[in-house]
C-alpha positions, 0 to 999 in steps of 0.5 A: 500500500501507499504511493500512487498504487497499490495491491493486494489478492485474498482468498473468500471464505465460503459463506455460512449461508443455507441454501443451495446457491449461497453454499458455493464456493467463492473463489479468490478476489483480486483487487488491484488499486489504480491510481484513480481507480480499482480494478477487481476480479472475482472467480465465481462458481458455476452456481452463482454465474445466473446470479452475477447481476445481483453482485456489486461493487458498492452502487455498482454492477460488474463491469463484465462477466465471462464465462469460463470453460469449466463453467464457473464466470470471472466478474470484473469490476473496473470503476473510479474512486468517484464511482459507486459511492467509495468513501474517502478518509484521510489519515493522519493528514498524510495518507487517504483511504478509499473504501467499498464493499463487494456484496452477494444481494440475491433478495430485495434491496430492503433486506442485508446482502448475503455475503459483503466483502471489504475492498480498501485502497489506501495512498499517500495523499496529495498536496493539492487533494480535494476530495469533496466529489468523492463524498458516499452521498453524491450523486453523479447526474447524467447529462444529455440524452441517451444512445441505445445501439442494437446490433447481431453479434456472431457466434462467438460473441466477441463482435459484430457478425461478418453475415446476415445469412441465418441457417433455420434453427440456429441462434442469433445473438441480439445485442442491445445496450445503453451508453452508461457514460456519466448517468447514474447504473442504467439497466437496459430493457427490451420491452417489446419485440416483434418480427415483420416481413417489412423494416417499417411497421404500419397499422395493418402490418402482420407481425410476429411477436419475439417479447411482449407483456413489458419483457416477457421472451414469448419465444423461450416458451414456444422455442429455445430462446433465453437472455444470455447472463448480463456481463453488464447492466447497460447490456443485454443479449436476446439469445434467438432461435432463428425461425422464417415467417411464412415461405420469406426468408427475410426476417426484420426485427423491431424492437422497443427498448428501455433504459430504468433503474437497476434497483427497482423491478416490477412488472412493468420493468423486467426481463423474463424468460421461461425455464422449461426444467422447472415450467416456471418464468424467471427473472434473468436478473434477479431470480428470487423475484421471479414472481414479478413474472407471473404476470407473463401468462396473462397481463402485466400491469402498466405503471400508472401516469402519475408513476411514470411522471415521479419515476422520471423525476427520481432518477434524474435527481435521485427518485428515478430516471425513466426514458422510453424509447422505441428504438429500430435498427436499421441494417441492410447488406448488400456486399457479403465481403464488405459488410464487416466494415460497413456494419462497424463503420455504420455502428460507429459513425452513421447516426441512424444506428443509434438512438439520441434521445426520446422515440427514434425508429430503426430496425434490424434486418434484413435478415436472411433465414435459410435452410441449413444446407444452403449455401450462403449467397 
């Protein structure tokens, strides 16, 4: 400890918890002190992987989450001091102490975390220190409006797909995600999402609905569809079995996106789907509040005018922050050989693949659904 870095690693010790998923073995966490920042990583158990969105670091959420071949995920948690609420001593006015807590929180935010961690950081302080901003209870506002970008990743997820040619049957990473930049945690949602023969959407159009009910996946009943673990809350991935409307083959995906508060779910706010071992509905990032699913059978109920209108005001000055966006991604490819570019060059620069503000209108598609032994044109 001490200069302008530190480190340290500690190994966890299992938590005397009852059941099953508190009683995996926590592995080791590595903490490493930045200059101005902290850099964590944490090997969880297989068990604890479809509960990574319920970990954090302070206020926050982890960073990311990759899952490892013998199963288990690696959580990491890469934030500034003027994030997640450290707390900043100093120390015999020579050294300045930043403090956290790691924490396990798999039931409602009224009730103690399951397991908590320390997290220190400790320096020498600078002559010039001012350390006002790093006080627990500010509040970092976000300014502007928000992007969302949607896109299809390849089978690897570890980029943008090189193909818009889907064999029938197989899946389609769809990607979804708000720019988190200086707002306070974001959680993506994907309210509503339908198929269409067409990129535009009319009054009498015929559709196919993917999620409906406020965040129900339809299509993880009726097909093998799920939500892939979150490696952030400001991501999300709609794992999709492919499938043809009627005898096209060209499939466009609408999709109507959220951004809400990561602590507060309810039936209006969620992501679910459905798990066939069990025959129930899960909640993908809290699945001990599953029961916000229940609705997904029947009619999930709408927040009220009143509601949404006090949501907006608290998230913007500490009571929530509720944005609705319909955002439709428009992709259309016309060079095999050349769309890796021009989908990273369109994804990055060309604004109508992204969403800047309140109701903007994209779609993603076409999509080419084949069978399995075509080739791909």
């Amino acid at each position: 400890r001490g200069g302008q870095s530190a480190k340290h690693q500690k190994i966890m010790k299992k938590p005397n918890q009852k059941t099953e998923v508190l009683n995996s073995l926590f592995a080791d966490i590595q903490v490493v002190c930045a200059n101005k920042s902290v850099s964590i990583t944490w090997e969880i158990s297989a068990d604890l992987v479809p509960y990574a969105a319920r970990l954090f670091l302070g206020s926050c959420m982890p960073s990311h989450l990759n899952l490892l071949p013998s199963g288990k995920g690696e959580v990491q948690f890469n934030y500034g001091f003027e994030n997640c609420n450290f707390l900043s001593l100093q120390i015999k006015g020579k050294q300045m102490s930043y403090q956290n807590e790691i924490t396990f929180r798999p039931y409602p935010k009224s009730k103690p975390a399951a397991f908590v961690y320390p997290i220190k950081c400790v320096y020498r302080s600078p002559a010039n220190l001012n350390n006002q901003f790093l006080n627990p209870g500010s509040v970092s506002e976000g300014r502007g409006s928000l992007v969302f970008h949607m896109a299809l990743l390849n089978e690897q997820l570890t980029g943008l797909a090189t193909t818009n040619v889907i064999p029938l049957g197989s899946f389609m990473p769809i990607w979804a995600q708000v720019e988190q930049k200086s707002h306070q945690p974001l959680l993506l949602l994907m309210e509503e999402c339908v198929a269409a023969h067409t990129p535009q959407l009319h009054s009498g159009s015929w559709v196919y609905p993917i999620i409906n009910n406020k965040g129900c996946l339809l299509e993880s009943k009726q097909g093998n569809s799920i939500f892939l673990p979150r490696y952030h809350s400001s991501a999300l991935i709609l794992y999709l079995q492919s499938f043809r409307l009627g005898h096209e083959g060209e499939v466009y995906i609408h999709c109507k996106l959220t951004a809400w508060d990561p602590d507060v779910l309810d039936e209006s706010n969620k992501v679910c789907h459905y798990v066939k071992e069990t025959e129930r509905w899960s909640l993908l990032d809290d699945p001990f509040q599953s029961s916000i699913c229940n609705c997904c059978d029947s009619t999930c109920k709408s927040r009220s005018k009143r509601q949404a209108e006090q949501g907006s005001l608290y998230f913007t000055t500490r009571m929530f922050f509720y944005f609705y966006i319909y955002t439709y991604i428009y992709i259309y490819i016309k060079n095999l050989f050349s769309l890796s570019y021009w989908v990273f060059h369109c994804f990055v620069t060309n604004p109508s693949l992204e969403s800047r503000g309140l109701r903007h209108n994209f779609v993603l598609g076409p999509l080419i659904v084949v069978e399995p032994d075509s080739p791909a044109k």
